[in-house]
C-alpha positions in Angstrom: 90.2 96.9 102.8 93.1 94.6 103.4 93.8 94.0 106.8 97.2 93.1 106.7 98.3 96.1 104.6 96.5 98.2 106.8 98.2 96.3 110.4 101.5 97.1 108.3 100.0 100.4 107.6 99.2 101.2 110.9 102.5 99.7 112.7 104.4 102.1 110.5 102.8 104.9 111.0 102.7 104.3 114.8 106.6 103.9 114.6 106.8 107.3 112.5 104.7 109.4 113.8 104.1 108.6 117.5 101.8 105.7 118.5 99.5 108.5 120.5 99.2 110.3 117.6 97.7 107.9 115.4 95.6 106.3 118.2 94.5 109.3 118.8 93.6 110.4 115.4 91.3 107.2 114.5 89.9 106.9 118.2 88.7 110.2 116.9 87.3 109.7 113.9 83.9 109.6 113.1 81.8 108.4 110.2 82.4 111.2 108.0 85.9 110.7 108.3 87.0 107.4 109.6 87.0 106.1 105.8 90.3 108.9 104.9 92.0 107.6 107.9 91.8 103.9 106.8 92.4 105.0 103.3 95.5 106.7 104.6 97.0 104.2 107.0 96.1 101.0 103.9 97.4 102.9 101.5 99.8 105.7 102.3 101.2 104.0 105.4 101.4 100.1 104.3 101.7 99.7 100.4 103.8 102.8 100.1 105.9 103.1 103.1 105.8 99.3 103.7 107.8 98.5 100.9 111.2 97.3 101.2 112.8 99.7 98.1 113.2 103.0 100.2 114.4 103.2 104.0 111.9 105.4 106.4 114.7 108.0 106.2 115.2 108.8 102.9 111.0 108.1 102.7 110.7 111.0 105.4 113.1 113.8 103.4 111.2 113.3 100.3 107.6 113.9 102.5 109.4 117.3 104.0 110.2 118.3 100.4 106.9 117.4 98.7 104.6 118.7 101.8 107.3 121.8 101.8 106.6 122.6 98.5 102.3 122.0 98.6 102.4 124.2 101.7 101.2 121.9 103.7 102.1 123.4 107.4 99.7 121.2 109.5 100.7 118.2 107.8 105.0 119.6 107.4 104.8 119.5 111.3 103.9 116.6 111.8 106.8 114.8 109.1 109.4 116.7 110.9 108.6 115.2 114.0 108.4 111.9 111.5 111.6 112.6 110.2 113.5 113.0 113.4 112.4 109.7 114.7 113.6 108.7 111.2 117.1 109.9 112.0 116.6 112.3 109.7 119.0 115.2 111.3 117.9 118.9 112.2 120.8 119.8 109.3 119.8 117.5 106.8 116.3 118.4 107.4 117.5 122.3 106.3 119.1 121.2 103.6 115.6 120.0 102.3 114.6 122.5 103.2 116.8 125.1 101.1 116.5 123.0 98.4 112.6 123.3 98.2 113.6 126.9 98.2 115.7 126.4 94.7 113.2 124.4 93.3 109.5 124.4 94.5 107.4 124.2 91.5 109.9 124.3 89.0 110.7 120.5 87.9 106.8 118.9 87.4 105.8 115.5 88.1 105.2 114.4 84.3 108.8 116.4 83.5 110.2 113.7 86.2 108.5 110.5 84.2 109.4 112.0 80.8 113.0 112.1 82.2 113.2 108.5 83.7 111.3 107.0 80.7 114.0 108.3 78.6 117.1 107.4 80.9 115.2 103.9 81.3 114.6 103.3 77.3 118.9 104.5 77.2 120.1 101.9 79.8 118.0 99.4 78.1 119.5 100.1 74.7 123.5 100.4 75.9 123.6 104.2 75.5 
């Protein structure tokens, strides 16, 4: 493990979904399943939501649409209470919300690379 992605790890997490929370879920842990709740706060919580590219908002309103869409309700809960402290607003979290609705399942992950790889190779080439 690295410790200083997982002390970035768990800082954020703390500041997103409620220091008691998280200090609760790890005080809790035992050996069976301590290891998924460093994974999560090293990996989830530092490397991905400790880089720069993405604010926590915009971070927190693609979690509601992805958990939304996996049916996820334990886990949606939690992100809305995330994505408040986010300033993510009661309508934009909706409007998420309704769009899930529109298009749960429908555009895949490997669709969404496809796409990008091609609009990548375009801008490269002047198109």
């Amino acid at each position: 493990m690295d410790q200083k992605t997982f002390e970035r790890g768990l800082e954020i997490r703390k500041s997103v979904l409620g220091a008691e929370f998280v200090e609760k879920s790890i005080a809790s842990a035992d050996d069976f399943n301590l290891p998924m709740q460093e994974l999560v706060t090293e990996y989830c919580w530092g490397a991905v939501w400790g880089r720069e590219e993405l604010p926590k908002k915009i971070r927190s309103m693609l979690n509601l649409a992805m958990i939304s869409a996996l049916n996820r309700p334990h886990e949606l809960k939690m992100h809305v209470r995330g994505a408040l402290r986010n300033g993510v607003t009661k309508e934009e979290i909706r409007e998420v919300f309704l769009q899930v609705a529109i298009y749960c399942g429908v555009p895949a992950a490997v669709d969404s690379f496809r796409v990008a790889r091609s609009a990548f190779d375009e801008e490269a080439a002047g198109k």
